[in-house]
C-alpha positions in Angstrom: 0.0 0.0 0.0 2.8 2.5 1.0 4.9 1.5 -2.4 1.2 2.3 -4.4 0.7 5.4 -2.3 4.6 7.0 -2.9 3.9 5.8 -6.9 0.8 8.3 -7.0 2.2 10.8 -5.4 5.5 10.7 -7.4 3.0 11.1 -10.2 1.0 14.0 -8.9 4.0 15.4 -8.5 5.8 15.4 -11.6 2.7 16.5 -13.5 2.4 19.4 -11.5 6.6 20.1 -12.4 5.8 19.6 -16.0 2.6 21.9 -16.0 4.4 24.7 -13.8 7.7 24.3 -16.2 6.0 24.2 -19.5 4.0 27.4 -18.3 7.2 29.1 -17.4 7.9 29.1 -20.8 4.9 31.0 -22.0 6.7 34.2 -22.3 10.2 33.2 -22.5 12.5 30.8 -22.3 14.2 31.7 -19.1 13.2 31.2 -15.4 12.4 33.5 -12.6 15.3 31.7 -9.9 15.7 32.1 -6.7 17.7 34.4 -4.6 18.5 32.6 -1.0 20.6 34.2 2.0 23.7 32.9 2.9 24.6 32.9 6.4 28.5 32.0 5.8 29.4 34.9 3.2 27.2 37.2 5.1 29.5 36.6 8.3 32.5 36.7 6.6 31.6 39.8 5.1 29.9 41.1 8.3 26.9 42.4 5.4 23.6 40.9 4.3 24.6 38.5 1.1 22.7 36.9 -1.3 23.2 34.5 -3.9 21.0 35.2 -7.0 21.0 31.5 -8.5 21.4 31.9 -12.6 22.9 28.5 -12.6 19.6 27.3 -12.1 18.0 28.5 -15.5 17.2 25.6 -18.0 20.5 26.1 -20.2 22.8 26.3 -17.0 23.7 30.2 -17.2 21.9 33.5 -17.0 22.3 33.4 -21.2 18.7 32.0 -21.1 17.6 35.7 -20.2 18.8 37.4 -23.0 19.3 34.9 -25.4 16.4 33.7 -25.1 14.6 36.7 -25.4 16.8 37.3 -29.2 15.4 34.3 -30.3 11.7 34.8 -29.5 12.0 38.2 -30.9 13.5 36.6 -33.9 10.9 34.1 -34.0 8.6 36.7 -33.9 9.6 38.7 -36.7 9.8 35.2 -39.1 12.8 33.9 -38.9 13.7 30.5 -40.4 16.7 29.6 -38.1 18.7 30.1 -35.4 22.5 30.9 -36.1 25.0 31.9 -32.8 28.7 31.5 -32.2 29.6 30.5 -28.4 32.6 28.7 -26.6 30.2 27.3 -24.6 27.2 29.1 -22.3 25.5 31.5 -24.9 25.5 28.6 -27.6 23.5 26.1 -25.2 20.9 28.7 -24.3 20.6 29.7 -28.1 19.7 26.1 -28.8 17.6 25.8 -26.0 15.7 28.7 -26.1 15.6 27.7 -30.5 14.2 24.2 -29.6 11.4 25.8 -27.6 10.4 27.9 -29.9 10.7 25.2 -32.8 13.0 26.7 -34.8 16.5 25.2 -36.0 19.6 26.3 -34.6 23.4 26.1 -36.0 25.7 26.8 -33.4 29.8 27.6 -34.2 32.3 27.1 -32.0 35.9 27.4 -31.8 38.4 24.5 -31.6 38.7 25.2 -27.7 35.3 24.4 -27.4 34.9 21.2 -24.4 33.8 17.9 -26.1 30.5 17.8 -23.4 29.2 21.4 -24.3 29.2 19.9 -28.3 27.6 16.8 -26.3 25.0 19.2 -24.9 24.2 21.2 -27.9 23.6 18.3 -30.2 21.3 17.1 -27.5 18.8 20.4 -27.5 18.9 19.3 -31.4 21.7 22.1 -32.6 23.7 21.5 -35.6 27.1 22.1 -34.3 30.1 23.4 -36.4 33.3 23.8 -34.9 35.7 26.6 -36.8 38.6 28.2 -36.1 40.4 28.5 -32.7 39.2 31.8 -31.0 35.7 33.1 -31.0 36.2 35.6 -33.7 37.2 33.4 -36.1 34.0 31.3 -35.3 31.7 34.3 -35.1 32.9 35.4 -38.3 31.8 31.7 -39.5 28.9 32.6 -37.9 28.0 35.3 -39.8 28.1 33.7 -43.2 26.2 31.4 -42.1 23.6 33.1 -41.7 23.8 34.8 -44.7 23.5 31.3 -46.3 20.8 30.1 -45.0 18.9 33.2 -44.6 18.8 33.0 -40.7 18.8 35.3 -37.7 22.3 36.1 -36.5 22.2 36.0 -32.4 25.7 37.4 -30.8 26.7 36.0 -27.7 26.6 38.6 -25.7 26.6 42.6 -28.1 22.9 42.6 -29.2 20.3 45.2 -27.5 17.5 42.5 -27.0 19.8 40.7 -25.1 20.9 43.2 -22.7 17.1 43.8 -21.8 16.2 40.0 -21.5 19.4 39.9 -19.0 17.6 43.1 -17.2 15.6 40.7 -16.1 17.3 39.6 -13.2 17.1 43.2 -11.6 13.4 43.1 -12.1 13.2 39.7 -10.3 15.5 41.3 -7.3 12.6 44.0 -7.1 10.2 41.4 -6.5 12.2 39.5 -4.4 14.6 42.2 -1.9 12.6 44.1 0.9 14.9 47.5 -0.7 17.8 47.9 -2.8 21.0 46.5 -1.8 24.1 48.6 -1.7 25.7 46.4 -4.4 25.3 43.9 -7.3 28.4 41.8 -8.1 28.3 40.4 -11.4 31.4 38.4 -13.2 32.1 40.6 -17.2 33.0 38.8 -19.6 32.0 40.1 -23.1 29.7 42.4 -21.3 26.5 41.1 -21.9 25.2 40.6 -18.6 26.9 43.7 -17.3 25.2 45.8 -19.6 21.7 43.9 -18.9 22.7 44.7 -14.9 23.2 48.0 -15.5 20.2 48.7 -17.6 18.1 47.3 -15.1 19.3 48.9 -12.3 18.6 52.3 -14.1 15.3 51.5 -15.2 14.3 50.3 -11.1 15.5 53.8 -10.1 18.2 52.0 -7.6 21.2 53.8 -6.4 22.9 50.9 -6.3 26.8 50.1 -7.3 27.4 48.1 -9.7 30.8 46.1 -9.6 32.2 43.7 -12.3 34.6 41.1 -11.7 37.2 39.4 -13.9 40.5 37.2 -13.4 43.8 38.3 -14.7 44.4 36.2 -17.7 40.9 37.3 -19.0 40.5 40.6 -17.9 39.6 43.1 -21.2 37.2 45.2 -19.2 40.0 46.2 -16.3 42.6 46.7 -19.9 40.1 48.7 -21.5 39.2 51.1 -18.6 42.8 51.9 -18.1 43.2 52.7 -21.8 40.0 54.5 -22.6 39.4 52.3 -25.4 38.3 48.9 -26.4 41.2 46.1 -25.9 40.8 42.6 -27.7 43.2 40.1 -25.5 44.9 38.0 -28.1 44.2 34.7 -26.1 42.5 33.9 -23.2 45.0 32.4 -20.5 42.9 32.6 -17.7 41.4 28.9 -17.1 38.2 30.8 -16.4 37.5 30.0 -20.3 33.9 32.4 -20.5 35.0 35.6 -18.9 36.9 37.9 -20.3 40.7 41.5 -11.9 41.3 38.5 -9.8 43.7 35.8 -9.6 42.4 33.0 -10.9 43.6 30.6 -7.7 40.9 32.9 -5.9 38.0 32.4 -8.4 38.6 28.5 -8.0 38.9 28.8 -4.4 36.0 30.8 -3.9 34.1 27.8 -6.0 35.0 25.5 -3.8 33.9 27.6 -1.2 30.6 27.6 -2.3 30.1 24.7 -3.1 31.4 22.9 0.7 29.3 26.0 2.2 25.9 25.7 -0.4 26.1 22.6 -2.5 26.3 24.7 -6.0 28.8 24.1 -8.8 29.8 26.7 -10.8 32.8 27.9 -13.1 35.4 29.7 -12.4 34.3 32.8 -14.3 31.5 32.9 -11.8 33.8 32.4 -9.4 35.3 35.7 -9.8 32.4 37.5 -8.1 32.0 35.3 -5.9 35.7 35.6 -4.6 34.9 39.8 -4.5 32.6 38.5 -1.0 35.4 35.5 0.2 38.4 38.2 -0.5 36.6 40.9 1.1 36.7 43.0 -1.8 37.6 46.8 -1.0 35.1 47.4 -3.5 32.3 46.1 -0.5 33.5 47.6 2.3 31.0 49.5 4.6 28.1 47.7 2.4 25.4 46.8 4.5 24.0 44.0 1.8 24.8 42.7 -1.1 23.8 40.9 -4.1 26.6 38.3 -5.7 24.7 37.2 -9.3 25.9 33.5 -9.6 25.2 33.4 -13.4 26.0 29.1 -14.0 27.9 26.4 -14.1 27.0 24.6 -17.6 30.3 23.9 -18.5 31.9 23.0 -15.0 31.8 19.2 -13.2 33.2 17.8 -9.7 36.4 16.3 -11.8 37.2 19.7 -13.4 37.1 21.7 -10.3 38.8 19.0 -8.5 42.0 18.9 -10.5 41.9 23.0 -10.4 41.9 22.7 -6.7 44.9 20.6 -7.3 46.7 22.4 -10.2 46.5 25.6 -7.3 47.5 23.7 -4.5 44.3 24.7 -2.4 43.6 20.6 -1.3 
């Protein structure tokens, strides 16, 4: 009786899942997650902190919010396909985001791309290509695809609709935080999210700061403030692969922090920000609370982290 009993529950129970995830994606493709205290960071830091969990959006990373948002719009307006360039976290949430609303995606990726993001594009149904060895030689491919198949072009992170689907997350943080908090700490790679933080925080009225994290090795933004002008790094030699300042010992420790101290898993690019709380940032002193965006972990597992922690000597 007890085994029939668990067997209609589990049922009831995974029908209401499906009919409350399938109506998540009415509007979107992305998630509103959850944003939880956390009593350790906020006692080292002696400030309210709260973990804003992106790594919890379908695709793995907050690229579901503004990516996904590009390929409705796209949908929208007729388009036949889906084409995006990614080394890993904007090219899964393009073909997620394609596959949901029913369109075809092509996906190109540089040579440095891991074997199990191919693995989890072809399984969302993507038609992976993998050219050249950095990014702009595989957006580039990118771009004539599109021209020959007549598709929409989706950048991984430089496109408008994308910074306002990543707003998002500030409009979430509205619903969700009693009043503003004195900061948001966000990991910047090519900017995307950044500029979707940003945009939302203006449009909600909050004097909030703003500060954007990156490890040395991958660290364009911190190179381009300190030259007024845009700076292309020849190669990423950070092993935080999607960003692109701290070292990146502390962005893997700071993972591993996290995930002893909360169970989560993420990469070391999101690890950046994270280290801004463990390191006690300058940047956060005399805040009173704080926001840490923790925007995924698509491309990370427990063997790759684990051999980090090795390669840095923090077992």
């Amino acid at each position: 009786m007890a085994a029939c009993c668990y067997r209609a529950w589990s049922s009831q129970v995974k029908q209401q899942v499906n009919r409350l995830w399938r109506r998540s994606f009415t509007g979107s493709s992305h998630i509103e997650t959850p944003l939880i205290f956390s009593d350790t960071f906020s006692k080292h830091l002696g400030a309210d902190v709260f973990l804003k969990l992106d790594l919890l959006q379908p695709s793995g990373s907050f690229k579901l919010r503004g990516i996904g948002l590009t390929v409705k719009e796209a949908a929208a307006a007729g388009a036949k396909c889906i084409v995006s360039s990614s080394g890993g976290n904007a090219g899964l949430a393009a073909a997620f985001a394609a596959r949901d609303f029913k369109l075809p995606c092509t996906v190109v990726l540089p040579t440095t791309t891991p074997e199990s993001v191919q693995q989890h594009l072809a399984f969302y149904g993507a038609d992976v290509m993998v050219y050249g060895s950095v990014w702009d030689e595989a957006d580039r491919k990118a771009r004539e695809v599109v021209e020959e198949r007549q598709g929409a072009y989706v950048h991984p992170f430089d496109q408008e609709s994308t910074w306002r689907g990543h707003a998002t997350m500030v409009e979430e943080l509205q619903r969700q935080l009693p009043s503003p908090p004195d900061a948001i700490v966000t990991c910047v790679g090519g900017g995307g999210l950044l500029m979707g933080i940003l945009k939302g925080v203006e449009a909600a009225g909050w004097p909030s700061r703003v500060i954007a994290c990156e490890t040395v090795g991958a660290n364009c933004l911190a190179k381009s403030l300190e030259a007024q002008e845009v700076v292309t790094l020849p190669q990423i030699s950070s092993i935080a692969k999607s960003l692109g300042a701290l070292r990146p010992s502390e962005a893997v420790a700071a993972c591993l922090r996290l995930a002893d101290d909360h169970r989560l898993l993420v990469e070391p690019a999101c690890g950046a920000a994270i280290a801004a709380v463990t390191e006690t940032s300058e940047a956060l002193q005399g805040m009173r609370s704080v926001v840490v965006q923790l925007c995924g972990g698509a491309v990370i597992n427990r063997s790759q982290l684990a051999q980090w922690a090795v390669d840095f000597g923090l077992e």
